[in-house]
MDTraj code that builds the backbone (N, CA, C; nanometers):
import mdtraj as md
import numpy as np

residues = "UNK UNK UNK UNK UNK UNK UNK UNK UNK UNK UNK UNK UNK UNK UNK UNK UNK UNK UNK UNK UNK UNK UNK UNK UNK UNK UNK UNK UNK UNK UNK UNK UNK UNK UNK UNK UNK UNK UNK UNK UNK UNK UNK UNK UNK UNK UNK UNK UNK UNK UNK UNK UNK UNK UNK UNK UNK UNK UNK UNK UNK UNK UNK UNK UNK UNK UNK UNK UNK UNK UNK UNK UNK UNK UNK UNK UNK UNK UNK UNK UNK UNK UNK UNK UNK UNK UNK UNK UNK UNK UNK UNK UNK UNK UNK UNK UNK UNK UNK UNK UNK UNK UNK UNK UNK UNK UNK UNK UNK UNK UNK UNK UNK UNK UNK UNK UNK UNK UNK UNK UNK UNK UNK UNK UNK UNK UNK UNK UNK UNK UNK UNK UNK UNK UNK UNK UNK UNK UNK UNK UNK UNK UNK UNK UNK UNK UNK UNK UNK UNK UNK UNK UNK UNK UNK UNK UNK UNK UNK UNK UNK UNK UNK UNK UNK UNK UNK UNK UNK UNK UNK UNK UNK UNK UNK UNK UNK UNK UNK UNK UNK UNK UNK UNK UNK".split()
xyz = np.array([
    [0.0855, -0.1195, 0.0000],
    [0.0000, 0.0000, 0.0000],
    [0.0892, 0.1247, 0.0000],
    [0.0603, 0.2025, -0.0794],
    [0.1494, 0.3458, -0.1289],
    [0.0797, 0.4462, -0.0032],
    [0.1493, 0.4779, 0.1013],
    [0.1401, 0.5852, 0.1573],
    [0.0945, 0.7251, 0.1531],
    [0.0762, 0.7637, 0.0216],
    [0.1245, 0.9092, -0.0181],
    [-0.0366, 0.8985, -0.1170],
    [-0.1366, 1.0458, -0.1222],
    [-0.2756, 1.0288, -0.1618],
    [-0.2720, 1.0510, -0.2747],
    [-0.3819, 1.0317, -0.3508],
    [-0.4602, 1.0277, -0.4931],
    [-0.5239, 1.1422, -0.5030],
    [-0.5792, 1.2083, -0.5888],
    [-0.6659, 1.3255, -0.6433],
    [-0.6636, 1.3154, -0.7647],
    [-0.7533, 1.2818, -0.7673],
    [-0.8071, 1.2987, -0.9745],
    [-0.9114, 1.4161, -0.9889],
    [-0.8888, 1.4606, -1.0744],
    [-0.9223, 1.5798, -1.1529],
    [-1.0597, 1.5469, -1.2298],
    [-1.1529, 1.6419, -1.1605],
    [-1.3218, 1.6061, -1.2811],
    [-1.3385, 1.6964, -1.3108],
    [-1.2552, 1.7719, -1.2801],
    [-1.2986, 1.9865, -1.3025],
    [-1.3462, 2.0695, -1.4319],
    [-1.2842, 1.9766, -1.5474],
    [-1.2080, 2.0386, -1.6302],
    [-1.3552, 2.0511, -1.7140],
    [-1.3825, 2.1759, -1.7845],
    [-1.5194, 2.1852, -1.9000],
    [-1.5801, 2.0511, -2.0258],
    [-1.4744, 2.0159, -2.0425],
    [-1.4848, 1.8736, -2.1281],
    [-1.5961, 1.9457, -2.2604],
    [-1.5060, 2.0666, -2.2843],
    [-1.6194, 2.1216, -2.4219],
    [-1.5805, 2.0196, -2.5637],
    [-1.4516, 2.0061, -2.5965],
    [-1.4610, 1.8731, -2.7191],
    [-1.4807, 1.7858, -2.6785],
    [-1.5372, 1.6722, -2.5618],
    [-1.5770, 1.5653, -2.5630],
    [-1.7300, 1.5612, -2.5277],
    [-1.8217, 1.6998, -2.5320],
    [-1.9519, 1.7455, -2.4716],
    [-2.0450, 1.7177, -2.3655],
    [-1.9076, 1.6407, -2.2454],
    [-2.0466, 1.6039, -2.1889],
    [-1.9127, 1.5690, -2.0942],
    [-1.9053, 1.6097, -1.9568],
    [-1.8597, 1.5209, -1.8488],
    [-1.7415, 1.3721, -1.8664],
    [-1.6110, 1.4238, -1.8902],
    [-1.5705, 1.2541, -1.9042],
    [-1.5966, 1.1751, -1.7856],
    [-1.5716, 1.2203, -1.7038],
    [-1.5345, 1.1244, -1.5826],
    [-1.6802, 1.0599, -1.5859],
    [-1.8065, 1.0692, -1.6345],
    [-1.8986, 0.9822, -1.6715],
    [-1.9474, 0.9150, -1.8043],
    [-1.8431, 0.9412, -1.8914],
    [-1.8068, 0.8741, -2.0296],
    [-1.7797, 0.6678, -1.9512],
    [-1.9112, 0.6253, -2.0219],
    [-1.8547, 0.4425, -1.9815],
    [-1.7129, 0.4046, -2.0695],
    [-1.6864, 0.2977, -2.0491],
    [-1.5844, 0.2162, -2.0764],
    [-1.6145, 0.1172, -2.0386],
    [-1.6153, -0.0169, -2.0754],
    [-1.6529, -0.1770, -2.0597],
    [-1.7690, -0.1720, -1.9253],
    [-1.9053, -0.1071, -1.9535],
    [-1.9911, -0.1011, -1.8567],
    [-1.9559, -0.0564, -1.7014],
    [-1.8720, 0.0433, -1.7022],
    [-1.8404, 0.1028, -1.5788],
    [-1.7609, 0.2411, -1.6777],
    [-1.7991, 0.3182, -1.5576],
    [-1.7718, 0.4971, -1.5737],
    [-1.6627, 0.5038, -1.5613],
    [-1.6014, 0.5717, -1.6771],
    [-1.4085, 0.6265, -1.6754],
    [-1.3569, 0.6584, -1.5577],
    [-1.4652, 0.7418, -1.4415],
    [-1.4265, 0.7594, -1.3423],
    [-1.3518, 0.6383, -1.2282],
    [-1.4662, 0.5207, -1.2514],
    [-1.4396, 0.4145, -1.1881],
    [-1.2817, 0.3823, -1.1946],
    [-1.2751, 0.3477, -1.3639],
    [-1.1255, 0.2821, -1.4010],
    [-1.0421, 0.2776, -1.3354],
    [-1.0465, 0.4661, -1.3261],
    [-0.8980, 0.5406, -1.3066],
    [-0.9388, 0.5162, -1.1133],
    [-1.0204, 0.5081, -1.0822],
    [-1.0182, 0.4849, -0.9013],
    [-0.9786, 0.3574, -0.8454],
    [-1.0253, 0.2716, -0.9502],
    [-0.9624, 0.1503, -0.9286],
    [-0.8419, 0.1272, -0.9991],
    [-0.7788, 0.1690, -1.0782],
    [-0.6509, 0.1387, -1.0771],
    [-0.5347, 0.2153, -0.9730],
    [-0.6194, 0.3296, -0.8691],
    [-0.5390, 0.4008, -0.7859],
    [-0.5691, 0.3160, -0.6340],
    [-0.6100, 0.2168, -0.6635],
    [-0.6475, 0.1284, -0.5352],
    [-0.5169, 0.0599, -0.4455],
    [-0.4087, 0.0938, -0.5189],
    [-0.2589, 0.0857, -0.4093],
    [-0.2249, 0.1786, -0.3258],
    [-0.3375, 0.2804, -0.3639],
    [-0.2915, 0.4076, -0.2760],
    [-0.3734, 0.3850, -0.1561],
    [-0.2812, 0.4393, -0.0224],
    [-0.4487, 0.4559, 0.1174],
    [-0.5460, 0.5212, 0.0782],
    [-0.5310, 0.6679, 0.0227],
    [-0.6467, 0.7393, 0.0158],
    [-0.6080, 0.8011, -0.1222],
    [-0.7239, 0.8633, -0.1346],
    [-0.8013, 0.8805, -0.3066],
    [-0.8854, 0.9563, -0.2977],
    [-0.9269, 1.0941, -0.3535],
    [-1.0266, 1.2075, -0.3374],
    [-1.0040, 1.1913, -0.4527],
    [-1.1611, 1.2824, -0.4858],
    [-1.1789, 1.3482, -0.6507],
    [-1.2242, 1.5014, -0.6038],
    [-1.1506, 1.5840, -0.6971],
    [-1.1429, 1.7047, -0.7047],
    [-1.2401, 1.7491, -0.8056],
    [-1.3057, 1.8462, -0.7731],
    [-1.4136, 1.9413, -0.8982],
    [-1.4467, 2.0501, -0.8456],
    [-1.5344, 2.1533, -0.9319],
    [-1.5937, 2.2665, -0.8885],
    [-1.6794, 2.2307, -0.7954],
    [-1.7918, 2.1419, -0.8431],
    [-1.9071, 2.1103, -0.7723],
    [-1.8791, 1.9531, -0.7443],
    [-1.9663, 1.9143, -0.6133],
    [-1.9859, 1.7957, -0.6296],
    [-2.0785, 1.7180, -0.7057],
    [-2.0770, 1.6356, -0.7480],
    [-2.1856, 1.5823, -0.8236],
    [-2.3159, 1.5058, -0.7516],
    [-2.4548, 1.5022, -0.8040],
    [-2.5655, 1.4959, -0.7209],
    [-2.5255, 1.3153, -0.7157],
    [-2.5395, 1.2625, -0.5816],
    [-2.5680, 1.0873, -0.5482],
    [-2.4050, 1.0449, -0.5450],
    [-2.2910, 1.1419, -0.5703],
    [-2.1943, 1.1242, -0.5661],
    [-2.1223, 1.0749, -0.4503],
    [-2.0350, 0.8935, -0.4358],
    [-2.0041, 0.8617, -0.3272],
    [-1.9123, 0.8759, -0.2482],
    [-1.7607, 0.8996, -0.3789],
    [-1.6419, 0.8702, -0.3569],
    [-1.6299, 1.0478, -0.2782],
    [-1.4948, 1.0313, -0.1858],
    [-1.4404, 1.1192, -0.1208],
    [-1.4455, 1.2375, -0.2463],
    [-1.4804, 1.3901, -0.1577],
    [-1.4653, 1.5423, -0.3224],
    [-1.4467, 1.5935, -0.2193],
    [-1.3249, 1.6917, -0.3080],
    [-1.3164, 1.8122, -0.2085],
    [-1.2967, 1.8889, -0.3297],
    [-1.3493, 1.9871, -0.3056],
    [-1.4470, 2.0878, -0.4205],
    [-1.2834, 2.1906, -0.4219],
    [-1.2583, 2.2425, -0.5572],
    [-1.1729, 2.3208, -0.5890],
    [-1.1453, 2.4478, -0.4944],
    [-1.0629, 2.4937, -0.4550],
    [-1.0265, 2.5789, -0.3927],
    [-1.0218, 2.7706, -0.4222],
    [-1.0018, 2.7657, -0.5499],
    [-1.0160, 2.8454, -0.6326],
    [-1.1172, 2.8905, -0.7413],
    [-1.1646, 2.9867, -0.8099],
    [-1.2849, 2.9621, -0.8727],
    [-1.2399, 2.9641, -1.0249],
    [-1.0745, 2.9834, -1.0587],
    [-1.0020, 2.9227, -1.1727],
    [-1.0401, 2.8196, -1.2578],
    [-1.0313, 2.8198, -1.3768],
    [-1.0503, 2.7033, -1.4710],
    [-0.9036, 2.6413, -1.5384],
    [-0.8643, 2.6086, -1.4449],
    [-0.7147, 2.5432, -1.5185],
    [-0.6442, 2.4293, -1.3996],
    [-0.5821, 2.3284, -1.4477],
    [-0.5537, 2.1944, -1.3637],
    [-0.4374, 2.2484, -1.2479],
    [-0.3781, 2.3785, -1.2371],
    [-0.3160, 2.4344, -1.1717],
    [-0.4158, 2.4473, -1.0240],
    [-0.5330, 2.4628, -1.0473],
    [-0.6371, 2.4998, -0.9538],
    [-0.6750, 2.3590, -0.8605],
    [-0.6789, 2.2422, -0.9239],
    [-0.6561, 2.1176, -0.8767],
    [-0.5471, 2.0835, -0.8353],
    [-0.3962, 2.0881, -0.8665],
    [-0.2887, 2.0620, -0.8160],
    [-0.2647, 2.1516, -0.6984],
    [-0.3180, 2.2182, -0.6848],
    [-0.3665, 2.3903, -0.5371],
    [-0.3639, 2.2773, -0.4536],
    [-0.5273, 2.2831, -0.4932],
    [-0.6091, 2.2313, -0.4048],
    [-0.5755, 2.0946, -0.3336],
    [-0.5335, 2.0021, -0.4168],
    [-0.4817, 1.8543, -0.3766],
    [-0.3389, 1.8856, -0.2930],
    [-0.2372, 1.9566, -0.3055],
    [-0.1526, 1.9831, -0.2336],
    [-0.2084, 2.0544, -0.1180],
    [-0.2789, 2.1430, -0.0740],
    [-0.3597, 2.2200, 0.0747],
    [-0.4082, 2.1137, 0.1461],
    [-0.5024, 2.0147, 0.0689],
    [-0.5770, 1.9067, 0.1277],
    [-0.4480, 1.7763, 0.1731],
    [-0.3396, 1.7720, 0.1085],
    [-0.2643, 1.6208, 0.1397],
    [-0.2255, 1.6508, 0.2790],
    [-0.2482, 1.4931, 0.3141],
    [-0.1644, 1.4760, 0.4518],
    [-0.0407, 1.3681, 0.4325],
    [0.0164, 1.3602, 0.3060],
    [0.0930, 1.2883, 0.2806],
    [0.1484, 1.3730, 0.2368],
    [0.3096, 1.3489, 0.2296],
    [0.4578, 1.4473, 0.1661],
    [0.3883, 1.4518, 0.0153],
    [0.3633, 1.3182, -0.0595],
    [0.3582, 1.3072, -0.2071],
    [0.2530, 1.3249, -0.2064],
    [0.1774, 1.3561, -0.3434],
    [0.0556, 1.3432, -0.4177],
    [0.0988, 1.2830, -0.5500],
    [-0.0360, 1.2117, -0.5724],
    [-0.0328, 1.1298, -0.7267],
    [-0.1769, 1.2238, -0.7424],
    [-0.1464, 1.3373, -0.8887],
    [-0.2269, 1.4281, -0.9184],
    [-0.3181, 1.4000, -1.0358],
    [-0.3841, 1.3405, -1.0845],
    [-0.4267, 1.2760, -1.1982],
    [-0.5603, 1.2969, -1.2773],
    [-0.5832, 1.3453, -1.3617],
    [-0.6422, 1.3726, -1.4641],
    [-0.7778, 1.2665, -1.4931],
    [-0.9048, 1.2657, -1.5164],
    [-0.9981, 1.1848, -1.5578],
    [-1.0326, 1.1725, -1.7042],
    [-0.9064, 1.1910, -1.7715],
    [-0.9245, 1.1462, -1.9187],
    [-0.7811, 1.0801, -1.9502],
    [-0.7534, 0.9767, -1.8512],
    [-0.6500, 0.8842, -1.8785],
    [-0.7244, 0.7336, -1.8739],
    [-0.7933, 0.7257, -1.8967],
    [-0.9095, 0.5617, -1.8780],
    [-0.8031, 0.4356, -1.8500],
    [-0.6867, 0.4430, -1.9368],
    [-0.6118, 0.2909, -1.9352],
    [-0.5167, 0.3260, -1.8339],
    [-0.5047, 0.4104, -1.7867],
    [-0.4350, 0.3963, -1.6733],
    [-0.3696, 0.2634, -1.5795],
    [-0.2577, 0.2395, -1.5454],
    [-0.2512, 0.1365, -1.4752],
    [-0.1708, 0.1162, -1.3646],
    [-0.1683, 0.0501, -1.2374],
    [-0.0610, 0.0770, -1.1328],
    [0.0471, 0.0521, -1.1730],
    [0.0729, 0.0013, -1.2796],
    [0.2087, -0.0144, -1.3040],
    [0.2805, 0.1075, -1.3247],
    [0.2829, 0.2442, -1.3998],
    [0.2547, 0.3329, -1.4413],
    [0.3193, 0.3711, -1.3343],
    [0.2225, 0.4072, -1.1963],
    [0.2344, 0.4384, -1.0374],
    [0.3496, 0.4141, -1.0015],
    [0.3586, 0.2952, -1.0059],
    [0.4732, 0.2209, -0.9222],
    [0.5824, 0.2859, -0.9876],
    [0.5974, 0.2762, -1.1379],
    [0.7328, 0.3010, -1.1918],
    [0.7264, 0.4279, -1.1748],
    [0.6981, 0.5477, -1.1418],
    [0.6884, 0.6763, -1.0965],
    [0.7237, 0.6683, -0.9984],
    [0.6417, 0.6339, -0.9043],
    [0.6775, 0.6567, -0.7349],
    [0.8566, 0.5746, -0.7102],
    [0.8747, 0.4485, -0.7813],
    [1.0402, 0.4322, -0.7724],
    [1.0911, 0.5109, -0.8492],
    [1.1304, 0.6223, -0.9582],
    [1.2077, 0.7126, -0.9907],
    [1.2152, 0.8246, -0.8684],
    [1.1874, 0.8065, -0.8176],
    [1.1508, 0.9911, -0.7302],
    [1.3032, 0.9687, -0.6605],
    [1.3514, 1.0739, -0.6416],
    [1.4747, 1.0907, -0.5493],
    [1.4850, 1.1881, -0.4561],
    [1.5423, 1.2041, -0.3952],
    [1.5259, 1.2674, -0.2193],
    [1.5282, 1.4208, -0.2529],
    [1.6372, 1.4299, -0.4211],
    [1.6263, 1.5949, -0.4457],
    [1.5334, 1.6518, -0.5548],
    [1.4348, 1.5184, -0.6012],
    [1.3499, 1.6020, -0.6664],
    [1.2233, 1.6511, -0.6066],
    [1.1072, 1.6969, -0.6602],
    [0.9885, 1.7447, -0.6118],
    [0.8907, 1.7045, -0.7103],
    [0.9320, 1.6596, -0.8395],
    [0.7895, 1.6501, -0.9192],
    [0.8309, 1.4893, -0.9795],
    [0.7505, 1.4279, -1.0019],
    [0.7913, 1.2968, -1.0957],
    [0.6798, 1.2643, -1.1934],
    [0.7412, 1.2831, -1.3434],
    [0.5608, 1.3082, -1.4658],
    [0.6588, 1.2271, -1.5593],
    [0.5671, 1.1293, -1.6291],
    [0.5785, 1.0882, -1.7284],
    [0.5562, 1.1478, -1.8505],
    [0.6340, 1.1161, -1.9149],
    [0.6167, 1.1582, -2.0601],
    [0.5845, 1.0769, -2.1972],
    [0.5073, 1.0563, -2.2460],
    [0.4694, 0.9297, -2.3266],
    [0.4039, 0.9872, -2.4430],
    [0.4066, 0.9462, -2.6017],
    [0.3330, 0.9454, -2.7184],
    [0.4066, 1.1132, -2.7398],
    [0.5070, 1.1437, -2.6913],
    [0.5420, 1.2744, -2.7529],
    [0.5253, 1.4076, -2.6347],
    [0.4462, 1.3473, -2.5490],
    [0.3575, 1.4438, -2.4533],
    [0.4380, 1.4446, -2.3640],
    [0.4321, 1.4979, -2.2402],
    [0.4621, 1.5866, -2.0955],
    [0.3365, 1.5588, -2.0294],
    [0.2743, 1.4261, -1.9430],
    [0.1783, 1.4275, -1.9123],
    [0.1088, 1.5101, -1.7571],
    [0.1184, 1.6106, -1.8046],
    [0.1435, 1.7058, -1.6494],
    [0.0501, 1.6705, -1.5189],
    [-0.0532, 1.5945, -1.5805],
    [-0.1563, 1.5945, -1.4786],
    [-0.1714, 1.4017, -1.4582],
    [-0.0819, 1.3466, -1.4643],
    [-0.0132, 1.2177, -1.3885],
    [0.0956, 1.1963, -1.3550],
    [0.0880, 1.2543, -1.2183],
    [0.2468, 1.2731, -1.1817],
    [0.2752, 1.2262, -1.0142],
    [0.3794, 1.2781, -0.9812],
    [0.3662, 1.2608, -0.8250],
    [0.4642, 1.4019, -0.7993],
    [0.3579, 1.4907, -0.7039],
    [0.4158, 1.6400, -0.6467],
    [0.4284, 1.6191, -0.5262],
    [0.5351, 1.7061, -0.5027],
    [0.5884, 1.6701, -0.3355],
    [0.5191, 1.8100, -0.2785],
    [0.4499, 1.8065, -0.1846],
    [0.4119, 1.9083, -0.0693],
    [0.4998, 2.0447, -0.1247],
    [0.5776, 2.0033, -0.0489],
    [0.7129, 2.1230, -0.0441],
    [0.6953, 2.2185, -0.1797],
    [0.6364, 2.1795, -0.2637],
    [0.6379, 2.3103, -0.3785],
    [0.5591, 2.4197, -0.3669],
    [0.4160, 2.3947, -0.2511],
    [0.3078, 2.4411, -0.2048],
    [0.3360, 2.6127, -0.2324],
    [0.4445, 2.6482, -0.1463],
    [0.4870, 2.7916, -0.1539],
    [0.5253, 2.8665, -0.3219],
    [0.5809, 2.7726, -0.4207],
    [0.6368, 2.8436, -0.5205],
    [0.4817, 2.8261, -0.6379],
    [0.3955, 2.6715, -0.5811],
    [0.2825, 2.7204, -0.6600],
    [0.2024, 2.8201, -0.6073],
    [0.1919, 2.8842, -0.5133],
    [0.1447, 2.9865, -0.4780],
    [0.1603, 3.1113, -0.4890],
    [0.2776, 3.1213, -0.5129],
    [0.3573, 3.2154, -0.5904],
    [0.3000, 3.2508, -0.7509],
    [0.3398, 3.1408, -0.8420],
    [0.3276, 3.1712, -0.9710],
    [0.1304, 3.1653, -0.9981],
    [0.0147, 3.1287, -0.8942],
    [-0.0926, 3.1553, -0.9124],
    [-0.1254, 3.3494, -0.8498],
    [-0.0331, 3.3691, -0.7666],
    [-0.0522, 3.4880, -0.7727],
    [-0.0040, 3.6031, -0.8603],
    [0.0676, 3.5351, -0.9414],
    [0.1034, 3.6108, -1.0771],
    [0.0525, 3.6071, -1.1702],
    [-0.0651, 3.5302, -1.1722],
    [-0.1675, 3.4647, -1.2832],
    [-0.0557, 3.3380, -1.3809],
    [0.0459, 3.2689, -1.3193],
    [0.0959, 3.2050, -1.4706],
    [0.0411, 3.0709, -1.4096],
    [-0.0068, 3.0131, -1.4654],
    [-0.1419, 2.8739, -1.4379],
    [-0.0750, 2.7914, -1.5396],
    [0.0473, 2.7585, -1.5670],
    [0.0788, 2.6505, -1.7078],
    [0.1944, 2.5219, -1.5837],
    [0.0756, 2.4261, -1.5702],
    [0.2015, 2.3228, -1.5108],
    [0.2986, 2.3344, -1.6035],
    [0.3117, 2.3069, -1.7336],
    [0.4744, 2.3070, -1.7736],
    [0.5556, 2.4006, -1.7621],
    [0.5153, 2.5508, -1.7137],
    [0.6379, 2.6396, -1.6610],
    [0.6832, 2.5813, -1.5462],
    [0.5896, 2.5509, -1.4736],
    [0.5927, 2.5317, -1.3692],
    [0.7282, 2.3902, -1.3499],
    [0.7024, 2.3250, -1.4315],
    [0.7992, 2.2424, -1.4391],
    [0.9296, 2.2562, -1.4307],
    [0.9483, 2.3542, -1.5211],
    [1.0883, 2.4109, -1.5587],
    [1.1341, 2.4926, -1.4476],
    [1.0704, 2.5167, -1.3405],
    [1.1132, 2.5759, -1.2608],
    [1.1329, 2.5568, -1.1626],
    [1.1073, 2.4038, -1.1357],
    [1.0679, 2.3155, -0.9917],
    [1.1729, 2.1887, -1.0130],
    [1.2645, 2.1276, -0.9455],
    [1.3481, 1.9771, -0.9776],
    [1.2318, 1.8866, -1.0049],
    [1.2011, 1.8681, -1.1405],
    [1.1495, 1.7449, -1.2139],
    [1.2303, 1.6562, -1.2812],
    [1.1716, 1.5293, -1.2606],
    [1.2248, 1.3832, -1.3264],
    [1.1215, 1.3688, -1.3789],
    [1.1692, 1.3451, -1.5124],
    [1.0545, 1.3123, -1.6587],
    [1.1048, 1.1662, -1.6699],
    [1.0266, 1.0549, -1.7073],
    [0.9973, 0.9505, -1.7155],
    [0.9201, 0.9191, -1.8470],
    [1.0347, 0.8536, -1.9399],
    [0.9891, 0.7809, -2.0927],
    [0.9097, 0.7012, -2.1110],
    [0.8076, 0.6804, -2.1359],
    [0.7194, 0.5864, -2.1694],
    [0.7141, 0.5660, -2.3319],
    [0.7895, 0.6113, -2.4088],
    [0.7362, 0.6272, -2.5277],
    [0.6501, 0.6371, -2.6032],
    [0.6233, 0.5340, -2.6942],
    [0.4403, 0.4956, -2.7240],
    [0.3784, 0.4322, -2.6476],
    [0.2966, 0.4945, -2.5929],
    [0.2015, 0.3849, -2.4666],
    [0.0606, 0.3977, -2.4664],
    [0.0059, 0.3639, -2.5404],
    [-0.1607, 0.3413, -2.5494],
    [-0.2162, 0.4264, -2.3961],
    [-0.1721, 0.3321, -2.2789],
    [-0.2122, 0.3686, -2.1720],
    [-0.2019, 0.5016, -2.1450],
    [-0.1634, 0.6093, -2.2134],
    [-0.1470, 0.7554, -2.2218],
    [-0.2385, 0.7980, -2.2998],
    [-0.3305, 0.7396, -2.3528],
    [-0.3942, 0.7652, -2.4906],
    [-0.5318, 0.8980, -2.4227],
    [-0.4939, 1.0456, -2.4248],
    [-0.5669, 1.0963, -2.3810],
    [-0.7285, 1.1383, -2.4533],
    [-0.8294, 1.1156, -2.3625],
    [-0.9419, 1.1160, -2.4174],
    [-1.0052, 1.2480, -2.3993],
    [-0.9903, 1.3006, -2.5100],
    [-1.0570, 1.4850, -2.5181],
    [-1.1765, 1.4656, -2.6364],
    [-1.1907, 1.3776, -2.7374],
    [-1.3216, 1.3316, -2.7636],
    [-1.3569, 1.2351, -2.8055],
    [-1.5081, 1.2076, -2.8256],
    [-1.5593, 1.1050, -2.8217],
    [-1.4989, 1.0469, -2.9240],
    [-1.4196, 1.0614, -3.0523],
    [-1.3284, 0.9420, -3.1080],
    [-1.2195, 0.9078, -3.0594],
    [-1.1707, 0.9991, -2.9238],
    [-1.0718, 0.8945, -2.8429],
    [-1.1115, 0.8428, -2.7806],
    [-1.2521, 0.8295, -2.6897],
    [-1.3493, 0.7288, -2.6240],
    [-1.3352, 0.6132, -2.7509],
    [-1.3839, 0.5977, -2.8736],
    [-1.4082, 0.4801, -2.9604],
    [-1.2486, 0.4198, -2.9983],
    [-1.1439, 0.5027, -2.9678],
    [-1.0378, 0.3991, -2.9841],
    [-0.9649, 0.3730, -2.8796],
    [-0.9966, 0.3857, -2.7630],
    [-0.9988, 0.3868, -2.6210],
    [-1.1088, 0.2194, -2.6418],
    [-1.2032, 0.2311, -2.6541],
    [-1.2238, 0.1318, -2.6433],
    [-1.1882, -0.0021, -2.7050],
    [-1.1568, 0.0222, -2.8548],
    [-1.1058, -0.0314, -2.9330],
    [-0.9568, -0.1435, -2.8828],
    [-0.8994, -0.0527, -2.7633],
    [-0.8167, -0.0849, -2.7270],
    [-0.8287, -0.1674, -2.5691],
    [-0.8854, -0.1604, -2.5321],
    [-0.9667, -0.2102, -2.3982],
    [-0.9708, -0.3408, -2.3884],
])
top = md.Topology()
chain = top.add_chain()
for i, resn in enumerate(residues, 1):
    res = top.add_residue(resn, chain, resSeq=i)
    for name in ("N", "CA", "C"):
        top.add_atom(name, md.element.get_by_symbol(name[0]), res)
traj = md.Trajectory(xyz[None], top)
């Protein structure tokens, strides 16, 4: 069992995929599910959003900010951890898998602070593991208005992690990456 908490991300407008991913199905269970159960090595696991959703079971702790950008979730999930690490994660990664986790959480080293994979060409900013300790410098660059995890990167000790081509990165922004998302399932 991984010590250190979960927060996945439902925040986000989902205007090219029209409708809510994190309730987009996948093999008769909600994308949301997937990605909660594949974070099931972790102790604890929240989902982050503006609102909570109505009949909604799993642990929410509602955004902190009234911002529209995943900077506003990585806030918020760092204020809320009671663990050093966070695993910060996005609800349009469906194939997600602990393996993924694991090989992240063993790269981390005592002098970095961020650990993100990089896969299919991408910088996957919003599956990563953030250490507490940055709390002050993201607070900083939100009071300057600059909201881009990848500055943010460049400015914080990150270890990027190759995945190359990996399906399991295959991000779903619309419904024809839902149909080859499934395709692949």
């Amino acid at each position: 069992m991984n010590k250190s908490s979960v927060f996945i991300l439902i925040g986000g407008k989902s205007k090219r995929f029209g409708s809510p991913k994190w309730q987009a199905i996948l093999n008769d269970k909600l994308i949301l599910d997937h990605i909660w159960d594949a974070c099931d090595i972790f102790e604890n696991r929240f989902v982050i959003g503006k609102e909570k959703p109505k009949y909604f079971e799993k642990p929410f702790i509602r955004d902190a900010l009234e911002m529209n950008a995943p900077i506003n979730g990585l806030y918020t999930a760092l204020k809320n951890a009671q663990s050093d690490w966070v695993l910060f994660l996005s609800c349009d990664l469906p194939l997600i898998t602990p393996k993924i986790f694991e090989k992240l959480w063993k790269s981390k080293t005592d002098n970095c602070d961020i650990v993100i994979p990089k896969a299919n060409n991408k910088t996957q900013v919003t599956c990563g593991f953030y250490h507490k300790r940055i709390l002050p410098k993201l607070e900083s660059e939100i009071q300057k208005k600059h909201y881009s995890l990848y500055k943010l990167l460049e400015m914080i000790e990150t270890t990027f992690i190759d995945f190359g081509a990996d399906d399991r990165f295959i991000n779903m922004n619309t419904k024809a990456d839902l149909e080859k998302i499934k395709r692949l399932s």
